[in-house]
N, CA, C and O atoms as CSV, one atom per row, in Angstrom:
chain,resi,resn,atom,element,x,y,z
A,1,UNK,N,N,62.074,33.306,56.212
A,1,UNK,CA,C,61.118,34.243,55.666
A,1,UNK,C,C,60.339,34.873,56.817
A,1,UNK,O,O,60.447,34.513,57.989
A,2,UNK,N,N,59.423,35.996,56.306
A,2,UNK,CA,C,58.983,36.655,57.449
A,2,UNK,C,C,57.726,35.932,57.952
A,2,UNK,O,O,57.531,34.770,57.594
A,3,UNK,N,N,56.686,36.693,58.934
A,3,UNK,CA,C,55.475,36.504,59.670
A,3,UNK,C,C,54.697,37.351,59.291
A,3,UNK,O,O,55.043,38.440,58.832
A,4,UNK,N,N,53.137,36.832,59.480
A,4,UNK,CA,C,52.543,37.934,58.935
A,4,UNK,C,C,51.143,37.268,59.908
A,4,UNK,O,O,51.049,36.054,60.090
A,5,UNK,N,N,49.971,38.405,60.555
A,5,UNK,CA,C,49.279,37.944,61.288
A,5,UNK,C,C,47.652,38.004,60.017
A,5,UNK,O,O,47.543,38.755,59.048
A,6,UNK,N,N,46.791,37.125,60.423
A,6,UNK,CA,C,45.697,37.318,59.240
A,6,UNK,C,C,44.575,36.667,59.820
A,6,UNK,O,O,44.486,35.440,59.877
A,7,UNK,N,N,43.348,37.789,60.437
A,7,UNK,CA,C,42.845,37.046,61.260
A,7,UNK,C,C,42.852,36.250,62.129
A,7,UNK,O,O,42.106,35.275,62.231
A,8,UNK,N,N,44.143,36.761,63.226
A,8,UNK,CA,C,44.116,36.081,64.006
A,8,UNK,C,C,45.177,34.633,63.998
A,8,UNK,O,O,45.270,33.965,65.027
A,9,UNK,N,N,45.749,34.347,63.057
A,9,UNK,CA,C,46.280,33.297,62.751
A,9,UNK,C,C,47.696,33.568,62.096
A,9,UNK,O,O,47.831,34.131,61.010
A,10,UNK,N,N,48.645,33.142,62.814
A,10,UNK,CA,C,49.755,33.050,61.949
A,10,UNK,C,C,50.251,32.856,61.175
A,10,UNK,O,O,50.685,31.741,61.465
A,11,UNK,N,N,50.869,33.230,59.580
A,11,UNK,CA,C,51.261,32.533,58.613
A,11,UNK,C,C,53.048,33.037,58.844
A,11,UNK,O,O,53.628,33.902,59.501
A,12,UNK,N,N,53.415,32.038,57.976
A,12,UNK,CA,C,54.692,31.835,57.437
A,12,UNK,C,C,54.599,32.008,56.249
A,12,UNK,O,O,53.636,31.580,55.612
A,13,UNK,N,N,55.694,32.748,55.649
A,13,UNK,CA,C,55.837,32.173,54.263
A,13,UNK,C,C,57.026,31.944,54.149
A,13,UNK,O,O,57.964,32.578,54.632
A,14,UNK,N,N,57.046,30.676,53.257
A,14,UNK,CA,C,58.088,29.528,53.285
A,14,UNK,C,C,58.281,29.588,51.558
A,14,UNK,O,O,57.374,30.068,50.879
A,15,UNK,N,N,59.684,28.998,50.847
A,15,UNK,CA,C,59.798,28.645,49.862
A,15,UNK,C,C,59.840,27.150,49.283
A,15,UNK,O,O,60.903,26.542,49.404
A,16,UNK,N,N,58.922,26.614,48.757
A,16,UNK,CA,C,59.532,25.087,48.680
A,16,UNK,C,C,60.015,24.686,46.944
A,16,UNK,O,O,59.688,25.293,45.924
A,17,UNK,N,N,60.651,23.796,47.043
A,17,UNK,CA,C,61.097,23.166,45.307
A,17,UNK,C,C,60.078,22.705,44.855
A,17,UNK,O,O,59.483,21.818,45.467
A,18,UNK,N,N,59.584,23.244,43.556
A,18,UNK,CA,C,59.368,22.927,42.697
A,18,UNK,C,C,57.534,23.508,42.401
A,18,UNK,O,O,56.767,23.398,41.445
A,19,UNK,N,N,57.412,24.225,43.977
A,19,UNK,CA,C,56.037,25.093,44.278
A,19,UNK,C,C,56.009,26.503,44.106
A,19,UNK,O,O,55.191,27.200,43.507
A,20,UNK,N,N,57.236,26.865,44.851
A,20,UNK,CA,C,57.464,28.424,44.818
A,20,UNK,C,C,57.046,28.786,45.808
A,20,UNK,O,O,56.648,27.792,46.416
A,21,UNK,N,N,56.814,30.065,46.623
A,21,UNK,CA,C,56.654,30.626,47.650
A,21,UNK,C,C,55.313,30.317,48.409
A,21,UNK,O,O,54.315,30.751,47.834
A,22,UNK,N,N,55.101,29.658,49.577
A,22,UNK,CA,C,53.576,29.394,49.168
A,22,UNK,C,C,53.499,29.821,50.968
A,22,UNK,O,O,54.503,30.065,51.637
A,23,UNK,N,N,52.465,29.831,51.355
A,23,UNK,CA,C,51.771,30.349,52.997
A,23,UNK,C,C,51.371,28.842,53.948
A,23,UNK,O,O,50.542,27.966,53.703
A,24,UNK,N,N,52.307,28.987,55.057
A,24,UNK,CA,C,52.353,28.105,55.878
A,24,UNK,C,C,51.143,28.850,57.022
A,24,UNK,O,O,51.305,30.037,57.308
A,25,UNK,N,N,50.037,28.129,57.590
A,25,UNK,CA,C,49.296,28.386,58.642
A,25,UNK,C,C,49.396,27.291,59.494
A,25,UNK,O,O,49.564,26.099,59.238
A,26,UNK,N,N,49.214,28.124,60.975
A,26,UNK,CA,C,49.143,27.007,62.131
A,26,UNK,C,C,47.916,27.019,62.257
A,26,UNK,O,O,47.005,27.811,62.016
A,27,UNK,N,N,48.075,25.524,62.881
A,27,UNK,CA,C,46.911,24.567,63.327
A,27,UNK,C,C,46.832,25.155,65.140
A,27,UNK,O,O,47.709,25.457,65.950
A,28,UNK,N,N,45.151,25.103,65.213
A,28,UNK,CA,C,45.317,25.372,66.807
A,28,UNK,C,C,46.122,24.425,67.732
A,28,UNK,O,O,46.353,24.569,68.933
A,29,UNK,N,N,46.621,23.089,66.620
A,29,UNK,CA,C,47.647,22.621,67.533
A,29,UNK,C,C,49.546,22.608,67.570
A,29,UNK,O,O,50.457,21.847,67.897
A,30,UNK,N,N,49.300,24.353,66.852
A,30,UNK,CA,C,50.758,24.956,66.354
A,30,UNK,C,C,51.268,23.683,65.156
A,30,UNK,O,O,52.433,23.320,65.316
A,31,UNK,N,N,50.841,23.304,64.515
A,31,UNK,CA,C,51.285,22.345,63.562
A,31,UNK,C,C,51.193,22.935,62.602
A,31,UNK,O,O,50.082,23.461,62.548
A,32,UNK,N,N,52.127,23.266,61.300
A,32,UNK,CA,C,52.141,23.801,60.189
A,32,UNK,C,C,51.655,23.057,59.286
A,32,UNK,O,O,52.131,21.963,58.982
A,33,UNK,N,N,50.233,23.794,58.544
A,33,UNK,CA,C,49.786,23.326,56.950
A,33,UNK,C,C,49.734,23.885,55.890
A,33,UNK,O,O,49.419,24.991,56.330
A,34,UNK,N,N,49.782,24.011,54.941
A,34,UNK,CA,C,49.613,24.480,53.843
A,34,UNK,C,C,48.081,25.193,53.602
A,34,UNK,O,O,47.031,24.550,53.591
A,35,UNK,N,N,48.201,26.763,53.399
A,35,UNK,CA,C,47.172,27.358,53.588
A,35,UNK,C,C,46.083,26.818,52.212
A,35,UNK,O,O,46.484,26.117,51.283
A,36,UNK,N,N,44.834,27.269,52.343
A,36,UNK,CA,C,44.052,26.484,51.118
A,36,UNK,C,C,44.562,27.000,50.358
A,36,UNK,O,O,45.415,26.225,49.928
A,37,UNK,N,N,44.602,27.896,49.859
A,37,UNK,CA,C,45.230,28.951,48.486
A,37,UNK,C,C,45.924,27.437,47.683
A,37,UNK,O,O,45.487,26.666,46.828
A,38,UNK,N,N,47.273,27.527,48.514
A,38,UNK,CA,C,47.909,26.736,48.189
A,38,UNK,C,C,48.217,25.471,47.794
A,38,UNK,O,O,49.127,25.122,47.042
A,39,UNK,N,N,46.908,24.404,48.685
A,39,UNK,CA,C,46.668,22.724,47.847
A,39,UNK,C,C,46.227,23.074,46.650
A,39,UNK,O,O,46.817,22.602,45.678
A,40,UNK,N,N,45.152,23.931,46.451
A,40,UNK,CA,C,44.904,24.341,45.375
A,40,UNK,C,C,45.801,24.661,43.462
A,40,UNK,O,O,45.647,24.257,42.309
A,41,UNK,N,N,46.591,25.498,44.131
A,41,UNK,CA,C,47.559,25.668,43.601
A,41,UNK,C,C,48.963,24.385,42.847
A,41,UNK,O,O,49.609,24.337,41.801
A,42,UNK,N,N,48.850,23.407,44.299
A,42,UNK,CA,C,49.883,22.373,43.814
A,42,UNK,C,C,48.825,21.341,43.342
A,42,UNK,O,O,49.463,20.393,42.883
A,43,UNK,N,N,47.900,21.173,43.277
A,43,UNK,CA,C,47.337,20.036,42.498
A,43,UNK,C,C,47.272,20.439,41.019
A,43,UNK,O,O,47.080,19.593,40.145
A,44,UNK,N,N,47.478,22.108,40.676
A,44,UNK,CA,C,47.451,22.948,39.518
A,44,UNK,C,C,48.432,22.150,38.495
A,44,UNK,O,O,48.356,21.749,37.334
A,45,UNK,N,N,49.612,22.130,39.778
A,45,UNK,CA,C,51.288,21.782,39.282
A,45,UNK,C,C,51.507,20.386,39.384
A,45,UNK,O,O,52.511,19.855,38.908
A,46,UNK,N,N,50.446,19.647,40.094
A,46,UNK,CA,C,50.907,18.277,40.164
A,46,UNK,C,C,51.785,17.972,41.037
A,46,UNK,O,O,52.689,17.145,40.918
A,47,UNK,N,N,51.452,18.864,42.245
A,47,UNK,CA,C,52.554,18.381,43.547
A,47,UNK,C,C,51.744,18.237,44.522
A,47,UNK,O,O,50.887,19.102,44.706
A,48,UNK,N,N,51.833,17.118,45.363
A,48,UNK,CA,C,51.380,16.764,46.542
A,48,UNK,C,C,51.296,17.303,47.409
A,48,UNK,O,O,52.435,17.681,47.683
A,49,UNK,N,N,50.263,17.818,48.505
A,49,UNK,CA,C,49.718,18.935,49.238
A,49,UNK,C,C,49.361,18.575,50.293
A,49,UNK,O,O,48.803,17.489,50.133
A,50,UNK,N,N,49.355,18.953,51.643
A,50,UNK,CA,C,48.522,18.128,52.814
A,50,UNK,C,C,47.842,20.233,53.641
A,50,UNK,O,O,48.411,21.291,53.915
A,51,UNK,N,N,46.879,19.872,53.668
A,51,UNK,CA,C,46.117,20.951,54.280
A,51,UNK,C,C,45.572,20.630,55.309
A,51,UNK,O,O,45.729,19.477,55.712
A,52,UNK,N,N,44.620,21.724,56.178
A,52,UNK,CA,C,43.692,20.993,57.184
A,52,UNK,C,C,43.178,20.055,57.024
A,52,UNK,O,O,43.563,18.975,57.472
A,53,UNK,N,N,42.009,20.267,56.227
A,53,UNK,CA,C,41.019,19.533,55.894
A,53,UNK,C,C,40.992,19.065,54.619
A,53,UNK,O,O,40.191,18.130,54.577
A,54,UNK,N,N,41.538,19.293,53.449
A,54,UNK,CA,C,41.749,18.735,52.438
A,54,UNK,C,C,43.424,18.108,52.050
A,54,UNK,O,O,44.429,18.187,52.756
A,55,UNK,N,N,43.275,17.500,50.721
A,55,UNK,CA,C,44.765,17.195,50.112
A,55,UNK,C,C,44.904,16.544,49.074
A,55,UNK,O,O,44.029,15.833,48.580
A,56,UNK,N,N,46.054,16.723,48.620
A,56,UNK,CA,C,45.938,16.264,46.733
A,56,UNK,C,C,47.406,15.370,46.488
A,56,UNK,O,O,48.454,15.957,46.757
A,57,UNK,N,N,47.443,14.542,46.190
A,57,UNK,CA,C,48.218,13.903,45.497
A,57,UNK,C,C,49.461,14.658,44.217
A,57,UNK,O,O,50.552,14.428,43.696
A,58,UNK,N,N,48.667,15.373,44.228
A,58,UNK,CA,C,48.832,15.817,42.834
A,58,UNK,C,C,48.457,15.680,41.268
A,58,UNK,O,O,48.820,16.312,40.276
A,59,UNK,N,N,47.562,14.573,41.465
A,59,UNK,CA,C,46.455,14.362,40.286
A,59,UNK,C,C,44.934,14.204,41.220
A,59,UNK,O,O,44.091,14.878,40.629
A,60,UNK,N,N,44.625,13.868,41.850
A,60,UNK,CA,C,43.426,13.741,42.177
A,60,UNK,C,C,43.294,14.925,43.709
A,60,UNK,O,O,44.286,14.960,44.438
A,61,UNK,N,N,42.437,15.545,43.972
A,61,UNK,CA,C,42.130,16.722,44.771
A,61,UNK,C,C,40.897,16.071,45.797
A,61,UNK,O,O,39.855,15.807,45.197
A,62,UNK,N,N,40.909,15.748,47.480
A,62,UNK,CA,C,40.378,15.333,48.168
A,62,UNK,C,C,39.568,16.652,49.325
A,62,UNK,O,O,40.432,17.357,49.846
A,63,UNK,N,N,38.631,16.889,49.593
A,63,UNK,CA,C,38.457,17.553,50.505
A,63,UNK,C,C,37.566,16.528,51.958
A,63,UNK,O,O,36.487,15.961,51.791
A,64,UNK,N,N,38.061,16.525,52.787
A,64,UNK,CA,C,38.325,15.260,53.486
A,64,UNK,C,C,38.249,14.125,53.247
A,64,UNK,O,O,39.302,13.516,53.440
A,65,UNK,N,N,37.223,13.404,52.809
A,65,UNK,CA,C,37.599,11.899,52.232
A,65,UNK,C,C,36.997,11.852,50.592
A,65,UNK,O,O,37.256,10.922,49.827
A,66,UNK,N,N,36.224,12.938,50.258
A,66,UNK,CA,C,35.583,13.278,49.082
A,66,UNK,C,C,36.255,13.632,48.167
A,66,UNK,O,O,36.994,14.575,48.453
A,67,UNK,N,N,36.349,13.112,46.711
A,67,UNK,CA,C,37.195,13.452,45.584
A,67,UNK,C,C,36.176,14.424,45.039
A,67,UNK,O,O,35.083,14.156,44.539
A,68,UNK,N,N,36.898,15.943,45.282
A,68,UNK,CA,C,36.642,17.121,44.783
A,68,UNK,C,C,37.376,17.264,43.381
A,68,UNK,O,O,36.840,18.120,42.678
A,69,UNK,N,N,38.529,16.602,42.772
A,69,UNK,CA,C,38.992,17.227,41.850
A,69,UNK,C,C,39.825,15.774,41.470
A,69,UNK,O,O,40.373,15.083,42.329
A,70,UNK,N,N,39.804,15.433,39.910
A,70,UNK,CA,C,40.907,15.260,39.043
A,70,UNK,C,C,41.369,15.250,38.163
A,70,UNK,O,O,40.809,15.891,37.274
A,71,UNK,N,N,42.671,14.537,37.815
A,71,UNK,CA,C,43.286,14.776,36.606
A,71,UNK,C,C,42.852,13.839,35.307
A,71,UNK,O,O,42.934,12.638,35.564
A,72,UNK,N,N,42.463,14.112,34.129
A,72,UNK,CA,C,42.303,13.223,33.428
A,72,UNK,C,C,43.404,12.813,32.746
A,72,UNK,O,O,44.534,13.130,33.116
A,73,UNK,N,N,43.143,11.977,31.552
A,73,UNK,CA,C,44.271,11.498,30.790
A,73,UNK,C,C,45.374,12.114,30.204
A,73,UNK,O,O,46.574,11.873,30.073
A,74,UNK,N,N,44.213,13.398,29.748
A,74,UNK,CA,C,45.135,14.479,28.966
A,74,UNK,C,C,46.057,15.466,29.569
A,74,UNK,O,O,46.981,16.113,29.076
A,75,UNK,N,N,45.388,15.394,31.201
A,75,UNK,CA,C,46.148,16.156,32.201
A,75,UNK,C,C,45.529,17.372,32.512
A,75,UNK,O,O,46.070,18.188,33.258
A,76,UNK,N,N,44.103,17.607,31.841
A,76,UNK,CA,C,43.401,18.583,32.193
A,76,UNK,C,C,43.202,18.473,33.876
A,76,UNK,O,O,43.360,17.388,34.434
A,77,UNK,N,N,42.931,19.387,34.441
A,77,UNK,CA,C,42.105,19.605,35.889
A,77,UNK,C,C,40.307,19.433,36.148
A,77,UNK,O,O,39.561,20.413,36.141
A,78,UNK,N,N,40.020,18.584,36.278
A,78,UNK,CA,C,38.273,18.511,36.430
A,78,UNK,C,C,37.710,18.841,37.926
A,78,UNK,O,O,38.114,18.067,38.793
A,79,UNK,N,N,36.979,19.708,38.277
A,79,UNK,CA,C,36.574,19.910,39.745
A,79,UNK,C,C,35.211,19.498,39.727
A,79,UNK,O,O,34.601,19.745,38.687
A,80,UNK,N,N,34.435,18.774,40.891
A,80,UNK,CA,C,33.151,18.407,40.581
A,80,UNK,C,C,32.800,19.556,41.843
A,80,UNK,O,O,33.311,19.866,42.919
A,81,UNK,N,N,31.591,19.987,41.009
A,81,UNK,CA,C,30.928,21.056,41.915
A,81,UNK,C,C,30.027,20.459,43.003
A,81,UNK,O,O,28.902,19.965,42.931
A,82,UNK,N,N,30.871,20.657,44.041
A,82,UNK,CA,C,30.126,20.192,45.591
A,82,UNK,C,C,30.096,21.303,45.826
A,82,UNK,O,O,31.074,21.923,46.244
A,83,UNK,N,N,28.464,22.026,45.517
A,83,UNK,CA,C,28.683,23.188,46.168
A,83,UNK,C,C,26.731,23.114,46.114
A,83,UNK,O,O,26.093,22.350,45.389
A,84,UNK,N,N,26.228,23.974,46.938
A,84,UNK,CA,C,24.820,24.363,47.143
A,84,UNK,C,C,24.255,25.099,46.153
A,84,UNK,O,O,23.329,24.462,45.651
A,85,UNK,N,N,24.432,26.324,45.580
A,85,UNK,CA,C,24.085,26.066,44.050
A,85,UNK,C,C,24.336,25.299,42.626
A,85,UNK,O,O,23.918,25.591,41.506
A,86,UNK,N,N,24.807,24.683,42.872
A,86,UNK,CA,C,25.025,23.449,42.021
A,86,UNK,C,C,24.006,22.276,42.386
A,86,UNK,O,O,23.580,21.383,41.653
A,87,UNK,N,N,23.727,22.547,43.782
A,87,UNK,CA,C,22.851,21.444,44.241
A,87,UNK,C,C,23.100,19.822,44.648
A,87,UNK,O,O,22.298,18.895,44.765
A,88,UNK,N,N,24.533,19.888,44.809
A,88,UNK,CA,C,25.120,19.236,45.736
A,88,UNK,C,C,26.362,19.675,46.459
A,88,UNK,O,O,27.556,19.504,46.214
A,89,UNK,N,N,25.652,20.359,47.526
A,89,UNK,CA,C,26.357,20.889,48.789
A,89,UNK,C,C,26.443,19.490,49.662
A,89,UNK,O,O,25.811,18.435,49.615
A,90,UNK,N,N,27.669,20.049,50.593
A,90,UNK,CA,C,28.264,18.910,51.564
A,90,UNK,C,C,28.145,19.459,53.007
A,90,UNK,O,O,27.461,19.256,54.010
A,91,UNK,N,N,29.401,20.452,52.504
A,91,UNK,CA,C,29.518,21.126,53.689
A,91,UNK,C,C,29.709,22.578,53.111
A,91,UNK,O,O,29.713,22.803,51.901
A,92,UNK,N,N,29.952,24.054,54.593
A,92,UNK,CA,C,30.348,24.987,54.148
A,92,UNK,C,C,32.151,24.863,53.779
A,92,UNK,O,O,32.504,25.655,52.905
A,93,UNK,N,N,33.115,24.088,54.278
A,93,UNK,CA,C,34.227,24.023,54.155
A,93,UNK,C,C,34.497,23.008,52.786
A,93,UNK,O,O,35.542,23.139,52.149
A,94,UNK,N,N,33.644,22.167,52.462
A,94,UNK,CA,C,34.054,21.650,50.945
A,94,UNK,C,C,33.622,22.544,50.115
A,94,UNK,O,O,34.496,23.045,49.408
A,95,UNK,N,N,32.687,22.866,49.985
A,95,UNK,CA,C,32.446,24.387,49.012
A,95,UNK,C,C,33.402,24.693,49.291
A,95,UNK,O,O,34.142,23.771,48.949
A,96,UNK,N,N,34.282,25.867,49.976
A,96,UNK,CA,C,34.932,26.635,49.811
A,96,UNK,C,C,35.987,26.013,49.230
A,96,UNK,O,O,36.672,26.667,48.444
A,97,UNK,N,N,36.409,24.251,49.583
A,97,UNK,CA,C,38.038,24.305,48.531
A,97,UNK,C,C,37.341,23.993,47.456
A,97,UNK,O,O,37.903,24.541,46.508
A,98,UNK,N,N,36.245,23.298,47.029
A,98,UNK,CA,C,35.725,23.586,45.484
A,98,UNK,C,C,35.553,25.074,44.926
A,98,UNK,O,O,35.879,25.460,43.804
A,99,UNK,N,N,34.997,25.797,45.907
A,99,UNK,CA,C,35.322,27.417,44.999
A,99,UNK,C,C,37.104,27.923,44.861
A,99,UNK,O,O,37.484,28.648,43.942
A,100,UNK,N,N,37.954,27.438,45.846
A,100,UNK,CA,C,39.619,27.549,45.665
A,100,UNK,C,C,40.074,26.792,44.285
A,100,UNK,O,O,40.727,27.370,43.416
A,101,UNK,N,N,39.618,25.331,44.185
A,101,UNK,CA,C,39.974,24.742,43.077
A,101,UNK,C,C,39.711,24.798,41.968
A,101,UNK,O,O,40.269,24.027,41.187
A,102,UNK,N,N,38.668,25.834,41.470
A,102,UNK,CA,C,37.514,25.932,40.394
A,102,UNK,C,C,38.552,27.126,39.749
A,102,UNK,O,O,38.636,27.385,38.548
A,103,UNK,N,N,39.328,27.796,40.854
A,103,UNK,CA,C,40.011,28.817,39.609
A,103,UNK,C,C,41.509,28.281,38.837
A,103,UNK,O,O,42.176,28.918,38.021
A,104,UNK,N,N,41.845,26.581,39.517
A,104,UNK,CA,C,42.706,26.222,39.137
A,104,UNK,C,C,42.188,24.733,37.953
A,104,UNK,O,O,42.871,23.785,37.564
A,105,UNK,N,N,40.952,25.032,37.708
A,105,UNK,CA,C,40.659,23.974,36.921
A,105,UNK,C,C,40.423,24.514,35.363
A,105,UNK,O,O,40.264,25.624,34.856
A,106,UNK,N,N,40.472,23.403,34.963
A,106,UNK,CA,C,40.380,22.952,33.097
A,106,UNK,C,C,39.086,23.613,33.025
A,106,UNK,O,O,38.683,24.563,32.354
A,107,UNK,N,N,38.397,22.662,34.121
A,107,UNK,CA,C,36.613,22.523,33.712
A,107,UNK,C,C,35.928,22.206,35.169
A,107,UNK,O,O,36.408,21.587,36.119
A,108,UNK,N,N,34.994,22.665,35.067
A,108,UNK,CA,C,34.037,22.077,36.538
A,108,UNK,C,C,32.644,21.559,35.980
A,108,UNK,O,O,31.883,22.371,35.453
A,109,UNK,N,N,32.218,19.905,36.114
A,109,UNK,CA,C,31.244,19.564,36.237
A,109,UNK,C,C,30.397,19.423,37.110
A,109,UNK,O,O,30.606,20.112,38.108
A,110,UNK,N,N,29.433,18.740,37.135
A,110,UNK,CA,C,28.234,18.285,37.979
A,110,UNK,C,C,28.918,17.596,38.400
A,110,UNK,O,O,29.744,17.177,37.590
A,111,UNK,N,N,29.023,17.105,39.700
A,111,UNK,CA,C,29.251,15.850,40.318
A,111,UNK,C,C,28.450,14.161,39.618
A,111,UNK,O,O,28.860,13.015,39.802
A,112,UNK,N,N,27.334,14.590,38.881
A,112,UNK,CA,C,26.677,13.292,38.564
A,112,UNK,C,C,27.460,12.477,37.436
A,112,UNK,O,O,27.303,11.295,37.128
A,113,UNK,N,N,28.251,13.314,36.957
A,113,UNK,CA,C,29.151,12.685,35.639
A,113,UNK,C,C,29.874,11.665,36.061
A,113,UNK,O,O,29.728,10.584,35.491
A,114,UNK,N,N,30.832,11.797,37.178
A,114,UNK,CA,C,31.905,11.124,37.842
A,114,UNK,C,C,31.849,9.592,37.300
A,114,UNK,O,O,30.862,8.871,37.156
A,115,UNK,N,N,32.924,9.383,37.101
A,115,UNK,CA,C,33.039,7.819,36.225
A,115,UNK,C,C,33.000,6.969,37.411
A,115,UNK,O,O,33.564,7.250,38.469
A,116,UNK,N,N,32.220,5.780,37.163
A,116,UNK,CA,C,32.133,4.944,38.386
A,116,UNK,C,C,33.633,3.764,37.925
A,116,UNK,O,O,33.851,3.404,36.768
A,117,UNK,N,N,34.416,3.382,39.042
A,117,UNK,CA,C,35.237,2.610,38.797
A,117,UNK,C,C,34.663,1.551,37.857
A,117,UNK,O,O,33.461,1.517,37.591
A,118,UNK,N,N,35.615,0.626,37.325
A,118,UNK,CA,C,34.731,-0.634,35.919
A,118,UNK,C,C,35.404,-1.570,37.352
A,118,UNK,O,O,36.305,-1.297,38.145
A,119,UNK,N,N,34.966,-2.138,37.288
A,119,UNK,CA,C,34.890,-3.806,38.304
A,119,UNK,C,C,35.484,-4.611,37.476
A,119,UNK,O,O,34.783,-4.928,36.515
A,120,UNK,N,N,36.922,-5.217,37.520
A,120,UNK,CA,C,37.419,-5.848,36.336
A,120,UNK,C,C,37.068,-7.685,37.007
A,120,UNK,O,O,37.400,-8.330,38.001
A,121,UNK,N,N,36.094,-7.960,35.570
A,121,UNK,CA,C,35.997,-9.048,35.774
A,121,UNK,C,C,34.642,-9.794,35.622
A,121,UNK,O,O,34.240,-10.929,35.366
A,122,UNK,N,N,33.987,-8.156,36.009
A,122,UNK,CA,C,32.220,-8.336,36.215
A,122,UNK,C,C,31.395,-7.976,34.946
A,122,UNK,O,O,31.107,-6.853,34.533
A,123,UNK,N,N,31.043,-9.349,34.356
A,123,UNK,CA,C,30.013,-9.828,33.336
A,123,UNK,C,C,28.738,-9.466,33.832
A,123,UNK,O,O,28.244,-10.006,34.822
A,124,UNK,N,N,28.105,-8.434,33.079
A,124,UNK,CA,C,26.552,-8.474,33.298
A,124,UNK,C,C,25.577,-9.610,32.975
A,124,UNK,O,O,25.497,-10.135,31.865
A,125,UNK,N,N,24.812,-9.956,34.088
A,125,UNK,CA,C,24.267,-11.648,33.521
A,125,UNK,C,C,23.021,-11.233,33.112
A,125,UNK,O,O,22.614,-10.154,33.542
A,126,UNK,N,N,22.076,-12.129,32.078
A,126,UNK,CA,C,21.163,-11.763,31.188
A,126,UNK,C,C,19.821,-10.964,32.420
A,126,UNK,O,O,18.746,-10.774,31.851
A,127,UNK,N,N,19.842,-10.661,33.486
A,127,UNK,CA,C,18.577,-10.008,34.735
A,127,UNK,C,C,19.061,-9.220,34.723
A,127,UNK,O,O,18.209,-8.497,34.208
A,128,UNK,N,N,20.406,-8.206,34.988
A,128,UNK,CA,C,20.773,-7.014,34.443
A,128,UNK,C,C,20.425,-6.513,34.079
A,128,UNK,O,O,21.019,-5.506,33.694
């Protein structure tokens, strides 16, 4: 496929199975990632993604070690808004894949909802 220059930065566009045509960018250390557009996009589809700074499994959506996004039971898309008007900002680069992922989601909550793991095993004792 061809080249295309974009700010300065090289893309590729590449075809992969089961994604479709998606934009390869180099890393200043010429290493090919998957442009944001695109994790975005495959966590949509449920395909595993590796970007700069973020990456998705394909059910759950990470922007560096932070779970920005997942899948629930039903298979909806949930994005938690890490963003500064929402009023929990992180960074300027997690905002931005929460504003990328927000057009590929079900729903976007507050971050305060987030289900805390259940601790299997742990009885609340009567000081609780």
């Amino acid at each position: 496929m061809g080249t295309l220059a974009q700010d300065g930065t090289l893309i590729a566009l590449a075809s992969v199975a089961g994604i479709g045509l998606i934009a390869l960018a180099r890393t200043e250390r010429g290493s090919a990632v998957l442009a944001n557009e695109e994790i975005a996009r495959a966590w949509r589809r449920g395909r595993p993604a590796t970007g700069n700074r973020w990456h998705t499994d394909g059910r759950t959506l990470w922007s560096y070690r932070l779970v920005i996004g997942e899948t629930n039971e039903r298979g909806d898309k949930i994005v938690y808004d890490y963003t500064a008007p929402a009023g929990h900002g992180r960074s300027k680069t997690t905002s931005r894949h929460v504003n990328l992922a927000k057009r590929y989601a079900d729903k976007v909550v507050n971050p305060s909802v987030k289900k805390i793991p259940r601790i299997t095993g742990y009885r609340p004792s009567r000081d609780d």
